[in-house]
C-alpha positions as CSV (number, residue, x, y, z in Angstrom):
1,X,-34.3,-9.9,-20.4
2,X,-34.5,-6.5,-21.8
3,X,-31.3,-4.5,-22.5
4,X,-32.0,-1.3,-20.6
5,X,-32.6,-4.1,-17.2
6,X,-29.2,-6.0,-18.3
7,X,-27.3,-2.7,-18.9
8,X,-28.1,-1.3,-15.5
9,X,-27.2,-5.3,-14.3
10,X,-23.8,-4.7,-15.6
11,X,-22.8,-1.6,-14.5
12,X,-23.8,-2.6,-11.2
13,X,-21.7,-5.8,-11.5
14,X,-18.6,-3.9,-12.3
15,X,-18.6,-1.0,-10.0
16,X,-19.6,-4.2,-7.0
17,X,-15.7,-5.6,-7.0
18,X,-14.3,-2.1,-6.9
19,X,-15.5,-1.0,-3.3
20,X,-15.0,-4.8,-2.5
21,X,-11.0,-4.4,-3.3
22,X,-11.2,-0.7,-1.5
23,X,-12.3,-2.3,2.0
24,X,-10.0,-5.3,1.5
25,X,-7.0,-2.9,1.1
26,X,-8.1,-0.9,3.6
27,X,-5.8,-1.4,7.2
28,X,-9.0,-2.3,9.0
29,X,-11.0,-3.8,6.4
30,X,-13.6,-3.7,9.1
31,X,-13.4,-0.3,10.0
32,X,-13.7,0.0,6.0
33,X,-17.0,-2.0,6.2
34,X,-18.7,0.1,9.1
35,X,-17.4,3.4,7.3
36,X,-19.3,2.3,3.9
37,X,-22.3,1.5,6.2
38,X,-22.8,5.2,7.4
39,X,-21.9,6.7,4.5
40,X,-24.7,4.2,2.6
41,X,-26.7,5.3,5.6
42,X,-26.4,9.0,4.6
43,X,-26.5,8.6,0.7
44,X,-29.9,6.9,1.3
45,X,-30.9,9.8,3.2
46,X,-29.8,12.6,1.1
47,X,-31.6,10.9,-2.2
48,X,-34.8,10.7,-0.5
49,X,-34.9,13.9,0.6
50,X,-34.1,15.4,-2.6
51,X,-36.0,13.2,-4.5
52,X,-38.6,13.8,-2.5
53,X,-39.4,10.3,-1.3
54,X,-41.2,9.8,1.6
55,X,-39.0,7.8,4.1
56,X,-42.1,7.0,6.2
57,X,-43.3,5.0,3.7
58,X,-41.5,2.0,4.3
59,X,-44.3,1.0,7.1
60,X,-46.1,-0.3,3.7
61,X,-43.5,-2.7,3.7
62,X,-42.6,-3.6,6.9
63,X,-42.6,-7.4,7.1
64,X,-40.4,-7.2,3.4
65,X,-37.6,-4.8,5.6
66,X,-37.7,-7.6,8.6
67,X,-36.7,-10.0,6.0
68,X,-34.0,-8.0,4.2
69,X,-32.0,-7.0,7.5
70,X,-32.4,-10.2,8.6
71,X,-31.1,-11.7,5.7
72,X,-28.5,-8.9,5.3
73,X,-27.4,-9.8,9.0
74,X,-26.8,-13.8,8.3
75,X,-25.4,-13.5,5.1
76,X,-22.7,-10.8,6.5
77,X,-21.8,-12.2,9.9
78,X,-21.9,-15.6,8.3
79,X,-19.7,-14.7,5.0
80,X,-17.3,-13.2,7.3
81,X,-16.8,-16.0,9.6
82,X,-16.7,-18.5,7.2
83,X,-14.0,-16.4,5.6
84,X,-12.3,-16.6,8.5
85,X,-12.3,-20.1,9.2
86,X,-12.4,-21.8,6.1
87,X,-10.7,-21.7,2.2
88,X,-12.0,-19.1,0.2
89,X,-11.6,-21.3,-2.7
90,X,-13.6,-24.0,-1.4
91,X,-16.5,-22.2,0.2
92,X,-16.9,-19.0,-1.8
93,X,-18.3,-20.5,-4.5
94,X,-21.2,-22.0,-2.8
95,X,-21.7,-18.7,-0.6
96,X,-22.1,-17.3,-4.2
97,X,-24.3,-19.4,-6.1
98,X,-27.9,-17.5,-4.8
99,X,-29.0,-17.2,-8.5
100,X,-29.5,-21.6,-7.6
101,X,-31.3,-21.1,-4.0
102,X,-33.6,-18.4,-5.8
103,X,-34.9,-20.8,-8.5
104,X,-35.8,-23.1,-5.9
105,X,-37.6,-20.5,-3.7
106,X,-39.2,-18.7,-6.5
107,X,-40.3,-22.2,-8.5
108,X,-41.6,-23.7,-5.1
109,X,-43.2,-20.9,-3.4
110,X,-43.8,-18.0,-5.4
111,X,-45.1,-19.2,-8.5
112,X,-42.5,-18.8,-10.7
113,X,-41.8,-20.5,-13.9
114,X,-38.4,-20.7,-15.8
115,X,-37.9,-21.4,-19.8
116,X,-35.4,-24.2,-20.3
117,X,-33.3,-22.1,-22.1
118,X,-32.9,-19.6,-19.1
119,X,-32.0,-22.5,-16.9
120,X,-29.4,-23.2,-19.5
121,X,-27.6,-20.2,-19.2
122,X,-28.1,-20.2,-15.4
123,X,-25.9,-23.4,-15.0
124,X,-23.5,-22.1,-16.9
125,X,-23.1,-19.2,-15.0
126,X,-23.2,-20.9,-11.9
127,X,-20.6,-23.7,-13.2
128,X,-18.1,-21.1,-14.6
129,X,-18.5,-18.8,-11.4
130,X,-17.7,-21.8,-8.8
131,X,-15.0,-23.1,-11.7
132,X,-13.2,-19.6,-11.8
133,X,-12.2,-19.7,-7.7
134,X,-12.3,-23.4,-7.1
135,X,-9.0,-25.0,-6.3
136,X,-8.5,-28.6,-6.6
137,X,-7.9,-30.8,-3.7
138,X,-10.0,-29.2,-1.4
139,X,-13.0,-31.2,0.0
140,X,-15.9,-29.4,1.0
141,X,-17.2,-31.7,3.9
142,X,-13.1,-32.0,5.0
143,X,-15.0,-28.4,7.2
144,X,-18.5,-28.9,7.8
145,X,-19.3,-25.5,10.0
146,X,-17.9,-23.9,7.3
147,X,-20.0,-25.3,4.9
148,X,-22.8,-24.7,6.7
149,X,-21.6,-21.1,7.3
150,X,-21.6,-20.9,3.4
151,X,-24.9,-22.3,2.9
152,X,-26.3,-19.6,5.1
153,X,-24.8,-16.9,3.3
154,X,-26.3,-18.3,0.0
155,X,-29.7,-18.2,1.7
156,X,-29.4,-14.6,3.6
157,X,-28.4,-13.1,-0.2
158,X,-31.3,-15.7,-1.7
159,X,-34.0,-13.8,0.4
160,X,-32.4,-10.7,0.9
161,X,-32.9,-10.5,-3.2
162,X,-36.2,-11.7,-3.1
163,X,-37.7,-8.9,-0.3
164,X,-35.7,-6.3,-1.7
165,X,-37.6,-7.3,-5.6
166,X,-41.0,-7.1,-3.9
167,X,-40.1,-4.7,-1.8
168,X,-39.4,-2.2,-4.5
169,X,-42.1,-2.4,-6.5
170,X,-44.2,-0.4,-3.9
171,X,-41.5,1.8,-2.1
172,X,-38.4,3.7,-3.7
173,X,-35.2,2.2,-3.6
174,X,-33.1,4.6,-1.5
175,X,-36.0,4.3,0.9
176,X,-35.9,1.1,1.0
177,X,-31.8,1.3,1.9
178,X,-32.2,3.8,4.4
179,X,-34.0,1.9,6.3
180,X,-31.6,-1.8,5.9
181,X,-28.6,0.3,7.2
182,X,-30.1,2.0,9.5
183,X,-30.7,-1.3,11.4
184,X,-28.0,-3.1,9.9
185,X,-25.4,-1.4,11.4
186,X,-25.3,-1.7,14.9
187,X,-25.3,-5.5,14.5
188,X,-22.6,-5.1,11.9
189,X,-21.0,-2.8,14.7
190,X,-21.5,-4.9,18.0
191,X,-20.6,-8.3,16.0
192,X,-17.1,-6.8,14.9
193,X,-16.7,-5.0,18.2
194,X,-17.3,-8.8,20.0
195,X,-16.0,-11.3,17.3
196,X,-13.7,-9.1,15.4
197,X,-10.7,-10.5,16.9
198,X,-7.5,-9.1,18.2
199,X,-6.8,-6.8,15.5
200,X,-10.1,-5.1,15.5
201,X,-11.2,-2.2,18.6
202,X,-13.5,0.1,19.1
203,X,-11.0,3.0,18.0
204,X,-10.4,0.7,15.0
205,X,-13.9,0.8,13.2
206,X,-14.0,4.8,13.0
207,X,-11.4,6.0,11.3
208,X,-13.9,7.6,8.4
209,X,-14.5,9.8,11.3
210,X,-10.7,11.3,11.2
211,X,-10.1,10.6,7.2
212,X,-13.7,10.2,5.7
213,X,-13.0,10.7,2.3
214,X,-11.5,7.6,1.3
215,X,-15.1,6.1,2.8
216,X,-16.7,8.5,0.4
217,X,-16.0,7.1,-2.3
218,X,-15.9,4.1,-1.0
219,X,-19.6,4.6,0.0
220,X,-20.6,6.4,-3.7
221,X,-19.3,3.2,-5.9
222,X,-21.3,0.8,-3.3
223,X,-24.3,2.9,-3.3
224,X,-24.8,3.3,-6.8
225,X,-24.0,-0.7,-7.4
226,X,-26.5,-1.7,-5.2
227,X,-29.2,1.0,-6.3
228,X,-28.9,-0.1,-9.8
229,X,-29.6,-3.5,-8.9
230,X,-33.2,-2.2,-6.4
231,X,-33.7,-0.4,-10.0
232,X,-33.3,-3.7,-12.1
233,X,-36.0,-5.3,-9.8
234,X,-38.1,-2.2,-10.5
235,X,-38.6,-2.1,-13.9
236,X,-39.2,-5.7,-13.6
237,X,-36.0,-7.4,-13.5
238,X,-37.2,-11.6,-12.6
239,X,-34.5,-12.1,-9.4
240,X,-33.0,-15.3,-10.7
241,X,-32.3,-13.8,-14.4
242,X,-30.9,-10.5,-12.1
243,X,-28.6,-12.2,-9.8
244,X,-27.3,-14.6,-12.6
245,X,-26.2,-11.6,-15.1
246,X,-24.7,-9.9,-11.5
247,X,-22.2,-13.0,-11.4
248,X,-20.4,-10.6,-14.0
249,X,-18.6,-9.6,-11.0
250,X,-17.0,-12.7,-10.1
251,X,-14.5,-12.9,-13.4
252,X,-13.7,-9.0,-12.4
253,X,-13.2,-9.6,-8.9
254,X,-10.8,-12.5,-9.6
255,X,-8.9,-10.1,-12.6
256,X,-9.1,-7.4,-10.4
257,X,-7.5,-9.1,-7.4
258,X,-4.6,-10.8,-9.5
259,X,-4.0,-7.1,-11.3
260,X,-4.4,-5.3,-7.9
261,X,-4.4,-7.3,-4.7
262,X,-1.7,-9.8,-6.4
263,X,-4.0,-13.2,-5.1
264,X,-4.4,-15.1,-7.9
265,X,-3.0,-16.8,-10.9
266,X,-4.6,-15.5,-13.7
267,X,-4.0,-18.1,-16.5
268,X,-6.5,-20.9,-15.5
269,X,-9.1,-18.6,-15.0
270,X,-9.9,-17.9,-18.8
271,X,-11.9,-20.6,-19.8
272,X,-14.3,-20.3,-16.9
273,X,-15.0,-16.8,-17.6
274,X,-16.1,-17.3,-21.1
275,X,-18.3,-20.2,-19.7
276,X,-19.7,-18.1,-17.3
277,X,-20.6,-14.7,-20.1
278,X,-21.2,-17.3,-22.3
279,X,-24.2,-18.0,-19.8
280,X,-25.0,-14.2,-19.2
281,X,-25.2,-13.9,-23.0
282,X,-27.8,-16.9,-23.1
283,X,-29.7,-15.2,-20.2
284,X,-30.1,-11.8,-21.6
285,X,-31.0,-13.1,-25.9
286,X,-33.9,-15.8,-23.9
Protein backbone atom coordinates (compact mmCIF):
# COMPACT_ATOMS: atom_id res chain seq x y z
CA UNK A 1 0.00 0.00 0.00
CA UNK A 2 1.67 3.23 -0.80
CA UNK A 3 2.37 5.83 1.88
CA UNK A 4 0.85 8.92 0.33
CA UNK A 5 -2.77 6.32 0.11
CA UNK A 6 -2.06 5.09 3.97
CA UNK A 7 -1.35 8.72 5.11
CA UNK A 8 -4.51 10.13 3.77
CA UNK A 9 -6.17 6.53 5.41
CA UNK A 10 -5.01 7.79 8.69
CA UNK A 11 -5.91 11.12 8.86
CA UNK A 12 -9.24 10.21 7.81
CA UNK A 13 -9.30 7.56 10.62
CA UNK A 14 -8.55 10.02 13.27
CA UNK A 15 -10.61 12.97 12.47
CA UNK A 16 -13.79 9.87 11.86
CA UNK A 17 -14.19 9.36 16.03
CA UNK A 18 -14.11 13.16 16.59
CA UNK A 19 -17.44 14.22 14.88
CA UNK A 20 -18.60 10.68 16.14
CA UNK A 21 -18.11 11.89 19.97
CA UNK A 22 -19.51 15.60 18.77
CA UNK A 23 -23.06 14.05 17.82
CA UNK A 24 -22.94 11.62 20.79
CA UNK A 25 -22.57 14.60 23.14
CA UNK A 26 -24.80 16.49 21.45
CA UNK A 27 -28.54 16.74 23.48
CA UNK A 28 -30.20 15.25 20.46
CA UNK A 29 -27.69 13.19 18.99
CA UNK A 30 -30.17 12.87 16.27
CA UNK A 31 -30.72 16.33 15.66
CA UNK A 32 -26.73 16.27 15.56
CA UNK A 33 -26.93 13.61 12.85
CA UNK A 34 -29.47 15.44 10.49
CA UNK A 35 -27.42 18.80 11.12
CA UNK A 36 -24.11 17.08 9.86
CA UNK A 37 -26.20 15.80 6.92
CA UNK A 38 -27.04 19.37 5.53
CA UNK A 39 -24.08 20.77 6.27
CA UNK A 40 -22.21 17.59 4.29
CA UNK A 41 -24.96 18.39 1.81
CA UNK A 42 -23.67 21.96 1.36
CA UNK A 43 -19.82 21.31 1.70
CA UNK A 44 -20.41 18.90 -1.24
CA UNK A 45 -21.88 21.61 -3.06
CA UNK A 46 -19.70 24.50 -2.44
CA UNK A 47 -16.39 22.17 -3.45
CA UNK A 48 -17.94 21.37 -6.70
CA UNK A 49 -18.68 24.53 -7.58
CA UNK A 50 -15.44 25.89 -6.90
CA UNK A 51 -13.65 23.20 -8.07
CA UNK A 52 -15.42 23.32 -10.95
CA UNK A 53 -16.82 19.90 -10.99
CA UNK A 54 -19.69 19.16 -12.95
CA UNK A 55 -22.50 17.92 -10.55
CA UNK A 56 -24.39 16.66 -13.55
CA UNK A 57 -22.03 14.24 -14.07
CA UNK A 58 -23.01 11.77 -11.76
CA UNK A 59 -25.69 10.30 -14.45
CA UNK A 60 -22.34 8.46 -15.68
CA UNK A 61 -22.71 6.73 -12.55
CA UNK A 62 -25.99 6.26 -11.74
CA UNK A 63 -26.56 2.55 -10.96
CA UNK A 64 -22.99 3.02 -8.51
CA UNK A 65 -25.19 6.08 -6.53
CA UNK A 66 -28.40 3.58 -6.22
CA UNK A 67 -26.10 1.33 -4.54
CA UNK A 68 -24.29 3.74 -2.23
CA UNK A 69 -27.67 5.44 -0.77
CA UNK A 70 -28.97 2.29 -0.55
CA UNK A 71 -26.28 0.92 1.29
CA UNK A 72 -25.85 4.15 3.22
CA UNK A 73 -29.66 3.84 4.24
CA UNK A 74 -29.35 0.07 5.70
CA UNK A 75 -26.22 0.45 7.26
CA UNK A 76 -27.57 3.71 9.17
CA UNK A 77 -31.21 2.81 10.06
CA UNK A 78 -29.84 -0.65 10.87
CA UNK A 79 -26.67 0.56 13.06
CA UNK A 80 -28.95 2.73 14.92
CA UNK A 81 -31.51 0.27 15.86
CA UNK A 82 -29.41 -2.34 16.67
CA UNK A 83 -27.78 0.25 18.94
CA UNK A 84 -30.86 0.62 20.46
CA UNK A 85 -31.77 -2.71 21.13
CA UNK A 86 -28.84 -4.65 21.69
CA UNK A 87 -25.17 -4.45 23.68
CA UNK A 88 -22.85 -2.39 21.95
CA UNK A 89 -20.14 -4.60 23.12
CA UNK A 90 -21.55 -7.55 21.57
CA UNK A 91 -22.80 -6.35 18.29
CA UNK A 92 -20.51 -3.48 17.33
CA UNK A 93 -17.88 -5.47 16.58
CA UNK A 94 -19.47 -7.45 13.95
CA UNK A 95 -21.37 -4.24 12.52
CA UNK A 96 -17.63 -3.17 12.14
CA UNK A 97 -15.76 -5.87 10.61
CA UNK A 98 -16.64 -4.76 6.62
CA UNK A 99 -12.90 -4.97 5.79
CA UNK A 100 -14.13 -9.35 6.22
CA UNK A 101 -17.47 -8.94 3.96
CA UNK A 102 -15.33 -7.01 1.31
CA UNK A 103 -12.76 -9.79 0.86
CA UNK A 104 -15.55 -12.11 0.23
CA UNK A 105 -17.36 -9.79 -2.32
CA UNK A 106 -14.30 -8.67 -4.01
CA UNK A 107 -12.56 -12.37 -4.09
CA UNK A 108 -15.95 -13.89 -5.30
CA UNK A 109 -17.29 -11.47 -7.59
CA UNK A 110 -15.05 -8.88 -8.72
CA UNK A 111 -11.94 -10.61 -9.39
CA UNK A 112 -9.87 -9.77 -6.80
CA UNK A 113 -6.94 -11.51 -5.45
CA UNK A 114 -5.29 -11.10 -2.00
CA UNK A 115 -1.41 -11.94 -1.04
CA UNK A 116 -1.33 -14.13 2.07
CA UNK A 117 0.49 -11.70 3.86
CA UNK A 118 -2.30 -8.98 3.41
CA UNK A 119 -4.81 -11.42 4.74
CA UNK A 120 -2.48 -11.75 7.63
CA UNK A 121 -2.59 -8.40 8.65
CA UNK A 122 -6.34 -8.16 7.92
CA UNK A 123 -7.21 -10.83 10.70
CA UNK A 124 -5.27 -9.09 12.92
CA UNK A 125 -6.98 -6.10 12.51
CA UNK A 126 -10.20 -7.51 12.50
CA UNK A 127 -9.36 -9.73 15.72
CA UNK A 128 -7.90 -6.79 17.76
CA UNK A 129 -10.79 -4.40 16.61
CA UNK A 130 -13.69 -6.91 17.82
CA UNK A 131 -11.11 -7.78 20.91
CA UNK A 132 -10.81 -4.01 21.97
CA UNK A 133 -14.95 -3.58 22.56
CA UNK A 134 -15.92 -7.11 23.21
CA UNK A 135 -17.11 -7.85 26.72
CA UNK A 136 -17.11 -11.23 28.06
CA UNK A 137 -20.28 -13.08 28.83
CA UNK A 138 -22.21 -11.77 26.28
CA UNK A 139 -23.59 -14.32 23.70
CA UNK A 140 -24.22 -13.16 20.37
CA UNK A 141 -27.27 -15.52 19.38
CA UNK A 142 -28.66 -14.78 23.28
CA UNK A 143 -30.41 -11.57 20.48
CA UNK A 144 -30.76 -12.74 17.14
CA UNK A 145 -32.59 -9.52 15.42
CA UNK A 146 -29.86 -7.79 16.67
CA UNK A 147 -27.51 -9.82 15.19
CA UNK A 148 -29.07 -9.74 12.17
CA UNK A 149 -29.37 -5.97 12.48
CA UNK A 150 -25.49 -6.05 12.80
CA UNK A 151 -24.91 -8.21 9.86
CA UNK A 152 -26.72 -5.73 7.74
CA UNK A 153 -24.86 -2.85 8.76
CA UNK A 154 -21.62 -4.86 7.88
CA UNK A 155 -23.01 -5.36 4.47
CA UNK A 156 -24.61 -1.66 3.78
CA UNK A 157 -20.78 -0.26 4.78
CA UNK A 158 -19.37 -3.54 2.61
CA UNK A 159 -21.07 -2.14 -0.59
CA UNK A 160 -21.40 1.27 0.19
CA UNK A 161 -17.25 1.06 0.07
CA UNK A 162 -17.23 -0.87 -2.91
CA UNK A 163 -19.69 1.66 -5.21
CA UNK A 164 -18.23 4.63 -3.71
CA UNK A 165 -14.25 2.84 -4.97
CA UNK A 166 -15.74 2.43 -8.53
CA UNK A 167 -17.63 5.15 -8.33
CA UNK A 168 -14.78 7.47 -8.01
CA UNK A 169 -12.67 6.56 -10.36
CA UNK A 170 -14.93 8.25 -13.07
CA UNK A 171 -16.64 11.09 -11.11
CA UNK A 172 -15.10 13.51 -8.37
CA UNK A 173 -15.54 12.75 -4.96
CA UNK A 174 -17.60 15.74 -3.60
CA UNK A 175 -19.74 14.96 -6.61
CA UNK A 176 -20.24 11.88 -5.76
CA UNK A 177 -21.33 13.04 -1.94
CA UNK A 178 -23.55 15.66 -3.08
CA UNK A 179 -25.49 13.46 -4.59
CA UNK A 180 -25.61 10.43 -1.42
CA UNK A 181 -26.87 13.19 0.93
CA UNK A 182 -28.93 14.74 -1.12
CA UNK A 183 -31.09 11.53 -1.13
CA UNK A 184 -29.99 10.25 2.06
CA UNK A 185 -31.40 12.58 4.07
CA UNK A 186 -34.92 12.62 3.98
CA UNK A 187 -34.87 8.83 4.81
CA UNK A 188 -32.51 9.67 7.58
CA UNK A 189 -35.11 12.54 8.39
CA UNK A 190 -38.61 10.55 8.05
CA UNK A 191 -36.95 7.32 9.90
CA UNK A 192 -35.98 9.48 13.03
CA UNK A 193 -39.10 11.60 12.70
CA UNK A 194 -41.17 7.93 12.88
CA UNK A 195 -38.85 5.56 14.88
CA UNK A 196 -36.87 8.08 16.82
CA UNK A 197 -38.72 7.55 19.94
CA UNK A 198 -40.04 9.64 22.57
CA UNK A 199 -37.23 11.88 23.00
CA UNK A 200 -36.87 12.84 19.45
CA UNK A 201 -39.64 15.62 17.44
CA UNK A 202 -39.75 17.36 14.65
CA UNK A 203 -38.53 20.61 16.51
CA UNK A 204 -35.82 18.32 17.92
CA UNK A 205 -33.80 17.49 14.64
CA UNK A 206 -33.22 21.30 13.66
CA UNK A 207 -31.61 22.93 16.06
CA UNK A 208 -28.40 23.72 13.51
CA UNK A 209 -31.09 25.95 12.19
CA UNK A 210 -31.06 28.32 15.60
CA UNK A 211 -27.24 27.42 16.69
CA UNK A 212 -25.56 26.14 13.36
CA UNK A 213 -22.18 26.54 14.27
CA UNK A 214 -21.53 23.78 16.42
CA UNK A 215 -22.88 21.63 13.15
CA UNK A 216 -20.24 23.46 11.29
CA UNK A 217 -17.67 21.99 12.53
CA UNK A 218 -19.22 19.15 13.12
CA UNK A 219 -20.00 18.91 9.42
CA UNK A 220 -16.06 20.14 8.30
CA UNK A 221 -14.27 17.16 10.43
CA UNK A 222 -16.91 14.59 8.80
CA UNK A 223 -16.57 15.93 5.44
CA UNK A 224 -12.99 15.98 5.22
CA UNK A 225 -12.77 12.21 6.92
CA UNK A 226 -14.91 10.83 4.54
CA UNK A 227 -13.39 12.78 1.38
CA UNK A 228 -10.04 11.57 2.18
CA UNK A 229 -11.23 8.13 2.17
CA UNK A 230 -13.29 8.76 -1.79
CA UNK A 231 -9.58 10.11 -2.35
CA UNK A 232 -7.77 6.87 -1.09
CA UNK A 233 -10.03 4.88 -3.56
CA UNK A 234 -8.90 7.42 -6.21
CA UNK A 235 -5.49 7.14 -6.46
CA UNK A 236 -6.03 3.44 -6.24
CA UNK A 237 -6.51 2.56 -2.76
CA UNK A 238 -7.78 -1.73 -3.08
CA UNK A 239 -11.11 -1.37 -0.60
CA UNK A 240 -10.23 -4.25 1.65
CA UNK A 241 -6.48 -2.82 2.32
CA UNK A 242 -8.50 0.79 2.72
CA UNK A 243 -11.10 -0.12 5.12
CA UNK A 244 -8.62 -2.40 7.25
CA UNK A 245 -5.99 0.60 7.80
CA UNK A 246 -9.49 2.90 8.63
CA UNK A 247 -10.05 0.41 11.66
CA UNK A 248 -7.42 2.93 13.16
CA UNK A 249 -10.33 4.54 14.36
CA UNK A 250 -11.61 1.94 16.56
CA UNK A 251 -8.60 2.09 19.35
CA UNK A 252 -9.29 6.19 19.18
CA UNK A 253 -12.82 5.95 19.47
CA UNK A 254 -12.59 3.64 22.50
CA UNK A 255 -9.43 6.18 24.08
CA UNK A 256 -11.45 8.93 23.08
CA UNK A 257 -14.69 7.88 24.77
CA UNK A 258 -12.88 6.70 28.12
CA UNK A 259 -10.83 10.27 28.10
CA UNK A 260 -14.06 12.25 27.00
CA UNK A 261 -17.34 10.45 27.17
CA UNK A 262 -16.07 8.49 30.46
CA UNK A 263 -17.49 4.82 28.86
CA UNK A 264 -14.87 2.63 29.16
CA UNK A 265 -12.18 1.15 31.10
CA UNK A 266 -9.14 1.78 29.56
CA UNK A 267 -6.65 -0.75 30.89
CA UNK A 268 -7.69 -4.01 29.07
CA UNK A 269 -7.88 -2.28 25.95
CA UNK A 270 -3.93 -2.13 25.39
CA UNK A 271 -3.09 -5.23 24.13
CA UNK A 272 -5.77 -5.26 21.45
CA UNK A 273 -4.72 -2.13 20.03
CA UNK A 274 -1.21 -3.08 19.37
CA UNK A 275 -2.70 -6.29 17.79
CA UNK A 276 -4.80 -4.38 15.74
CA UNK A 277 -1.62 -1.51 14.37
CA UNK A 278 0.30 -4.32 14.49
CA UNK A 279 -2.01 -5.48 11.55
CA UNK A 280 -2.18 -1.98 9.91
CA UNK A 281 1.64 -2.02 9.98
CA UNK A 282 1.56 -5.44 8.12
CA UNK A 283 -1.04 -4.09 5.66
CA UNK A 284 0.74 -0.96 4.65
CA UNK A 285 4.93 -2.68 4.41
CA UNK A 286 2.92 -5.87 1.99
Amino acid sequence: MEISITILVIVSAILHPLWNAMIKRDACPEGAFVGNSIMLVLFAGSHSLIAGHDLLTITKIWDLLFITVCAKIVYTISLVTMLRRGDLSAYYPIARSSPAFIVIISSLFLGVLYTPTILVGMSMVLIGAFWLQYKRGIRFFDNPSTLALALLAMAGTSFNSIADAHAVQAVAPSVIFFWTFIFTLPGFTLFFIFFGGKKVSIVSLFPWLKNPFPYVKIGLICYASYLLILLAYQGGGEVAVVNSVRQASIPISVFLGGMWLKELDMKQRVLASLLLSSGIVVIVLS
